[in-house]
Backbone as JSON Lines, residues from 0, in Angstrom:
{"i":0,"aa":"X","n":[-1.46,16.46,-19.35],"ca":[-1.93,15.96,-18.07],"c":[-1.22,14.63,-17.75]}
{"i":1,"aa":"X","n":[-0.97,14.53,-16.63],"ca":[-0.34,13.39,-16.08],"c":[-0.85,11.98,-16.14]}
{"i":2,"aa":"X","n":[-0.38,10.36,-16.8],"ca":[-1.05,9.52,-16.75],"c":[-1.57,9.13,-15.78]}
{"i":3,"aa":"X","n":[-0.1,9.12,-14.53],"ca":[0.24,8.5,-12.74],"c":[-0.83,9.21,-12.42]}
{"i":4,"aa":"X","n":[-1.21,8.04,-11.39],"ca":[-2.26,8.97,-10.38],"c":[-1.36,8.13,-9.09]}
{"i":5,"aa":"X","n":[-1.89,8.21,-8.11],"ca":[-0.94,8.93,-6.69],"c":[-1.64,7.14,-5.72]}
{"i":6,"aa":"X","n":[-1.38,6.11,-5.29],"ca":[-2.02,5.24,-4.18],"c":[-0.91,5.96,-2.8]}
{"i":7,"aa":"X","n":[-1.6,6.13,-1.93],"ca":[-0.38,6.61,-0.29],"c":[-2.01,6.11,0.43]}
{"i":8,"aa":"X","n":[-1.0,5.89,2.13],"ca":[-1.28,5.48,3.07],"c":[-0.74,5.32,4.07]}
{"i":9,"aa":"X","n":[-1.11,4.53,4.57],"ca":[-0.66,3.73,5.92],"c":[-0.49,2.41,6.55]}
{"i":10,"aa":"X","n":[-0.16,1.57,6.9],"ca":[0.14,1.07,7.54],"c":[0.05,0.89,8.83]}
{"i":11,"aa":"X","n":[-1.27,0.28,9.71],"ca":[-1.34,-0.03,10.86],"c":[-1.56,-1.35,11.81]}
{"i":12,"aa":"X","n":[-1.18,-1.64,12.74],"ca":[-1.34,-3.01,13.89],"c":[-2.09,-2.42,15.02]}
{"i":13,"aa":"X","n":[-2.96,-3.04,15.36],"ca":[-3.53,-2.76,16.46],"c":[-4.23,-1.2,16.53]}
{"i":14,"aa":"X","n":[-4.22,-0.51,15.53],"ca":[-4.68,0.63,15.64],"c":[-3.38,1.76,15.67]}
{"i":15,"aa":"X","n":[-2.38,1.25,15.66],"ca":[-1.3,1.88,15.89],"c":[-0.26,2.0,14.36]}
{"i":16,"aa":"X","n":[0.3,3.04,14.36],"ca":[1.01,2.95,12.49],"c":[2.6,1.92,13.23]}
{"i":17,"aa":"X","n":[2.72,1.22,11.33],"ca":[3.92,0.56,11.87],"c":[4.97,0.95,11.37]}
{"i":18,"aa":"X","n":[6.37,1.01,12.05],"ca":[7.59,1.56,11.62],"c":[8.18,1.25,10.46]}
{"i":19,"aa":"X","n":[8.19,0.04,10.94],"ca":[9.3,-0.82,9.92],"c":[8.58,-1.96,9.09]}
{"i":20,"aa":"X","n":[8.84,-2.01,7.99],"ca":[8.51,-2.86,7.01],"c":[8.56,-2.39,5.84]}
{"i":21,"aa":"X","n":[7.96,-2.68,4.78],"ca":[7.6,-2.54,3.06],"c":[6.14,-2.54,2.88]}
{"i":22,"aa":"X","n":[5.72,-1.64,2.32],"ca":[4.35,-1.81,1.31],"c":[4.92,-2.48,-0.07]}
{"i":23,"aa":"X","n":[4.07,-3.07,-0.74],"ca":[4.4,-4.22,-2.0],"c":[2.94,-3.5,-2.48]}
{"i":24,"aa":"X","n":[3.13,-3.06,-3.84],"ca":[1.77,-2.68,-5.24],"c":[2.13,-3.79,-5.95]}
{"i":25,"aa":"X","n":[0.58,-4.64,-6.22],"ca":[0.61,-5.75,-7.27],"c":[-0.38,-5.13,-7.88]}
{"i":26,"aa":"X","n":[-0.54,-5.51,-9.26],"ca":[-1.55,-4.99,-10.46],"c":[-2.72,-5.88,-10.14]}
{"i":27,"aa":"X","n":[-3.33,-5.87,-10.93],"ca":[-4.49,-6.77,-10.95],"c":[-5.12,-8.18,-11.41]}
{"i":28,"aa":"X","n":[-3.65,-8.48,-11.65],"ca":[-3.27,-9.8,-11.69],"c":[-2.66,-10.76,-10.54]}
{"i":29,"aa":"X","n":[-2.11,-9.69,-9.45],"ca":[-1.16,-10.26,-8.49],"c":[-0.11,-10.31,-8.98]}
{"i":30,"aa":"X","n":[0.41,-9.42,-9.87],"ca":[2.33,-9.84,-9.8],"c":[2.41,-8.3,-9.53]}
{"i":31,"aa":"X","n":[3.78,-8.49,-8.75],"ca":[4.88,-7.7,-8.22],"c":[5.28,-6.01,-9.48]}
{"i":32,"aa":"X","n":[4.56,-5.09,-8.75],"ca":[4.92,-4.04,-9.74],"c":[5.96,-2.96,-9.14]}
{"i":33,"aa":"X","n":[5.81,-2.99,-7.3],"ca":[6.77,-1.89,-6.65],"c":[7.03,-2.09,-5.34]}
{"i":34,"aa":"X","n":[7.78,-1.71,-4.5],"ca":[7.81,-1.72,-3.25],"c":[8.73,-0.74,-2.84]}
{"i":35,"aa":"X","n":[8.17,-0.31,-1.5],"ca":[8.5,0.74,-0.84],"c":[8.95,0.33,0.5]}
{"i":36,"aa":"X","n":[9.39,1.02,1.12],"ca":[9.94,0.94,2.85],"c":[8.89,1.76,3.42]}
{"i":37,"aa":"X","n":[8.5,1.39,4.31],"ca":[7.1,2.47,5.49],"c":[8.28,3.33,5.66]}
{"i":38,"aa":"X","n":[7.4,4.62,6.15],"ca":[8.1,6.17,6.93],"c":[8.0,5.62,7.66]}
{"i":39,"aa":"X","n":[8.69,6.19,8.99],"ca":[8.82,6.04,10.26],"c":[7.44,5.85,10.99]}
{"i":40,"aa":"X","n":[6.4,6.87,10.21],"ca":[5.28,7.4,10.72],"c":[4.13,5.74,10.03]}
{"i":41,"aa":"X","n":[4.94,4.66,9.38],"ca":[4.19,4.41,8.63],"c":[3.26,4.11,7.41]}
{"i":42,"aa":"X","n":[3.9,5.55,6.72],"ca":[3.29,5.82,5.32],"c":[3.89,4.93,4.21]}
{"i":43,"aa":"X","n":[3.56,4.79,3.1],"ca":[3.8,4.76,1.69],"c":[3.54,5.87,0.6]}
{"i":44,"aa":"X","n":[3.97,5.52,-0.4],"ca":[3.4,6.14,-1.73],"c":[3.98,5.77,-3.03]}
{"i":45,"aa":"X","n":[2.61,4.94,-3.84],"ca":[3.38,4.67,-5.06],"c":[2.78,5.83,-6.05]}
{"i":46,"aa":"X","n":[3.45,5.66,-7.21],"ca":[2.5,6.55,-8.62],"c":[2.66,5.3,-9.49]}
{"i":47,"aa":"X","n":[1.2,5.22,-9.89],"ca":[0.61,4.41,-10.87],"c":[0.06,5.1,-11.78]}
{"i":48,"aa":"X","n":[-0.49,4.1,-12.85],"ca":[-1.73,3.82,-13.48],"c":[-2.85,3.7,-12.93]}
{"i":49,"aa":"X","n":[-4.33,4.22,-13.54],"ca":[-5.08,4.19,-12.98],"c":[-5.42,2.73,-13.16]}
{"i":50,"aa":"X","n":[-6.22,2.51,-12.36],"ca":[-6.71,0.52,-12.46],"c":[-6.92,-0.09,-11.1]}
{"i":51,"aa":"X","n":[-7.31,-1.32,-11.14],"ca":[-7.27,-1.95,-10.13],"c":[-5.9,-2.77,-8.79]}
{"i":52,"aa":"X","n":[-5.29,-2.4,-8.13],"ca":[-4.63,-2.88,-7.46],"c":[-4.57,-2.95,-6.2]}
{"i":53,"aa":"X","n":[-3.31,-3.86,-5.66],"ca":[-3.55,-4.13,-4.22],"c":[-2.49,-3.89,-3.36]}
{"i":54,"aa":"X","n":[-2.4,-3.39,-2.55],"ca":[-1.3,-3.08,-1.25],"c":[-1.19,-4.21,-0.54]}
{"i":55,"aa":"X","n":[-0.19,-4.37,-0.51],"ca":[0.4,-5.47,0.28],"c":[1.39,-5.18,1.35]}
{"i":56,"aa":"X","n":[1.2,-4.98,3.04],"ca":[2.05,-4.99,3.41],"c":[2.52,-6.07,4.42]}
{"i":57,"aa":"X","n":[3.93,-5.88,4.36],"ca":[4.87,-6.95,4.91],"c":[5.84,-6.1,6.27]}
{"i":58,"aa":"X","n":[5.6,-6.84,7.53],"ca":[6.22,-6.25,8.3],"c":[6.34,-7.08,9.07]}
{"i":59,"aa":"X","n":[7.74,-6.68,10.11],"ca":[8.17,-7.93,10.71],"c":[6.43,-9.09,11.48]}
{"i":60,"aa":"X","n":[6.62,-10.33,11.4],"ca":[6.07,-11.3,12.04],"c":[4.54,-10.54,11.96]}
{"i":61,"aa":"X","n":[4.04,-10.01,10.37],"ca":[2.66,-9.5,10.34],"c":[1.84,-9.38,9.01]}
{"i":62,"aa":"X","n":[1.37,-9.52,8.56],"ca":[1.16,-8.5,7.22],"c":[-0.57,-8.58,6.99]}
{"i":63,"aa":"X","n":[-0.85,-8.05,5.59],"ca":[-1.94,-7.48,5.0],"c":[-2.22,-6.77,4.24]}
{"i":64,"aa":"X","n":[-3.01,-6.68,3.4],"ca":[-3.78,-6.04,2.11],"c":[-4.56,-5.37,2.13]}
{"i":65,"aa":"X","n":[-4.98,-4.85,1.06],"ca":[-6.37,-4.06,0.88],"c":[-6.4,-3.65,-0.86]}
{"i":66,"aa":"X","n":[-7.46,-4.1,-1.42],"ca":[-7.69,-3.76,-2.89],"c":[-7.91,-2.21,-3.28]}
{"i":67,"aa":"X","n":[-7.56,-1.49,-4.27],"ca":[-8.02,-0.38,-3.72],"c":[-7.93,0.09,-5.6]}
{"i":68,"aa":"X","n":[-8.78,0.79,-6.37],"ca":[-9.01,1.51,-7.35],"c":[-8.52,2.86,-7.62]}
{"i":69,"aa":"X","n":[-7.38,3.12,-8.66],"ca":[-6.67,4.15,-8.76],"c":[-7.11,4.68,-9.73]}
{"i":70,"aa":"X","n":[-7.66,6.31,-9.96],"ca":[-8.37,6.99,-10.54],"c":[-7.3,8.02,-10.84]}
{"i":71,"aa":"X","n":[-7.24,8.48,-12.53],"ca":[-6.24,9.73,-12.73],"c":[-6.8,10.93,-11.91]}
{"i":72,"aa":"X","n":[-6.12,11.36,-11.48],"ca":[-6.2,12.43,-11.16],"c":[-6.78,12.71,-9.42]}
{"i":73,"aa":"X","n":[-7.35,11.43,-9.12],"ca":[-8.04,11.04,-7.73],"c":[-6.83,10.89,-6.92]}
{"i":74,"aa":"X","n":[-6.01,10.93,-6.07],"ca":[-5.32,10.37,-5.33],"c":[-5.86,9.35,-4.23]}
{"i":75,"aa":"X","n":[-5.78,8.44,-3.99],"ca":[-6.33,7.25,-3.05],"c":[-5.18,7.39,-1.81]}
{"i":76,"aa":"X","n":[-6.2,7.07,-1.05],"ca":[-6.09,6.82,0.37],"c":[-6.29,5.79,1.35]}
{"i":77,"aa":"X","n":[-5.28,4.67,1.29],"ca":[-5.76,3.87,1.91],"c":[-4.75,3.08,3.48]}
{"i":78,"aa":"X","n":[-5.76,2.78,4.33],"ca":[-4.77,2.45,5.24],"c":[-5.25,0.5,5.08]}
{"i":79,"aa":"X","n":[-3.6,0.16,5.72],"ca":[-3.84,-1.25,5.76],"c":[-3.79,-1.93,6.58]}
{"i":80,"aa":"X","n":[-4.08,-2.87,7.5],"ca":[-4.75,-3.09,8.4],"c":[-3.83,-4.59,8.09]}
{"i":81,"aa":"X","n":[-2.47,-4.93,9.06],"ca":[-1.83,-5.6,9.3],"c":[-1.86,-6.95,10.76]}
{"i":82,"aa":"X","n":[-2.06,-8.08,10.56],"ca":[-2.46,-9.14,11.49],"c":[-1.18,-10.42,11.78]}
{"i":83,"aa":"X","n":[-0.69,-10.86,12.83],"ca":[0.37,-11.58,12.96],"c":[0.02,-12.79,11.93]}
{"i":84,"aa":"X","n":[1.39,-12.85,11.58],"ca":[1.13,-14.39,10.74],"c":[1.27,-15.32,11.5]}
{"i":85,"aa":"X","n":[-0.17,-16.18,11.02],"ca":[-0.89,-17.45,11.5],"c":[0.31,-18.63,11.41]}
């Protein structure tokens, strides 16, 4: 059986998915474990360990997080909810 279990999502502003940018997975410490480029549509997807971590995304003049618990065999689903930087 597989260790990876599956974090994917989304990426949205205003209610709307965003094109362009990176999702960033930090562990549960806050350091730097992966990063991805959004789909067109938006999406990500890392494969982890199960545990605690956080999505981080970075997109032009925006970003935002969300903590989210990765379970073997669970795949998680999370969207992230991106705000102009202050």
């Amino acid at each position: 059986m597989a260790k990876e279990t599956v974090i994917q999502g989304i990426v949205v502003k205003d209610g709307q998915p965003v094109s362009s940018g990176y999702a960033r997975l930090l562990d549960d410490g806050g350091d730097f474990t992966a990063e991805v480029p959004l789909s067109a549509t938006g999406q990500f997807r890392f494969f982890a360990r199960p545990g605690s971590w956080t999505v981080r995304a970075l997109v032009p003049g925006a970003a935002g997080e969300r903590k989210v618990v990765a379970r073997q065999g669970e795949p998680v689903d999370a969207q992230v909810e991106v705000t102009a930087a202050a």
